[in-house]
Every structure is written in C-alpha cells, then in structure tokens.
C-alpha positions in Angstrom: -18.1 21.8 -21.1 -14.6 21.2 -19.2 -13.3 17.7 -19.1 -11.6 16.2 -16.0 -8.3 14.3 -16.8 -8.5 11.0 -15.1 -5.3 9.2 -14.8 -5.4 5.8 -15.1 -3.1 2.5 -15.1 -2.6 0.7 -18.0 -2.9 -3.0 -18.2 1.2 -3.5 -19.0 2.2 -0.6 -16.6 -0.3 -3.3 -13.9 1.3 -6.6 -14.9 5.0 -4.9 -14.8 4.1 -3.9 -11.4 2.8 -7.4 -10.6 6.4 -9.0 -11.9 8.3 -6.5 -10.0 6.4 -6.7 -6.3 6.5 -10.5 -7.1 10.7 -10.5 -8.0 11.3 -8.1 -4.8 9.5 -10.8 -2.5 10.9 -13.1 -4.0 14.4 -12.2 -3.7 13.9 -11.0 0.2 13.3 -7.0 -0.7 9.8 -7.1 0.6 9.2 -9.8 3.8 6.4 -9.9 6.3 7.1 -7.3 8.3 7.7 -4.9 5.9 4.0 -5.7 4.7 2.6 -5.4 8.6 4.5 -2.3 8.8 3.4 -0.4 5.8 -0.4 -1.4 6.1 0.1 -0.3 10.0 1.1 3.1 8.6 -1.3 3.8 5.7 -4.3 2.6 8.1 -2.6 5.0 10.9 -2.6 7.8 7.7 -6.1 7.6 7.0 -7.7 7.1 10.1 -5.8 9.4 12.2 -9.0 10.4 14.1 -8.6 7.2 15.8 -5.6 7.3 15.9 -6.0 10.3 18.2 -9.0 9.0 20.5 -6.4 5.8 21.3 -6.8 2.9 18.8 -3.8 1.1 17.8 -3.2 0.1 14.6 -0.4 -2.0 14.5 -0.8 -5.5 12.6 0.4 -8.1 14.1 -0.2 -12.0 11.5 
C-alpha cells in the first residue's frame, strides 16, 4: 500500500507566522489596501469563470 505525503504546518512554523503578519502590520508593511487588493486577486484566481461572464471582484471596506 503507497502512502501519500501530506505536508503540514507545525504549530511554531503557525505562531511565527502569526508574529510576523502581526509585526508587518504593525509597522506599516501590510495596510488596508494591500489586504483589499490581495483577497480581490486570489478571489479573481479562483473564480475566473466569473470573472469571464462579468463579475467584479474588487473589495472595496
């Protein structure tokens, strides 16, 4: 029987990530409309269907 390899995140690799997103924010790496723009663009990624038949996807808070 083959065995899949499943990667996976490990608690400190989470909480390093966590600290870091948090000290970018914090010190003005990562503002609002970075956040707007990024979700616009994954949402636009993976639902390009609609993107195609005319829905917009750009997030305006």
């Amino acid at each position: 029987m083959a065995t899949r390899y499943r990667p996976h995140i490990s608690l400190l690799t989470l909480i390093y990530l966590i600290i870091g997103v948090f000290i970018a924010w914090d010190r003005g790496y990562i503002d609002e409309g970075l956040v707007q723009r990024i979700v616009s663009a994954l949402l636009a990624v993976f639902l390009w269907v609609l993107v195609l038949l005319g829905v917009d996807f750009h997030i305006d808070f």
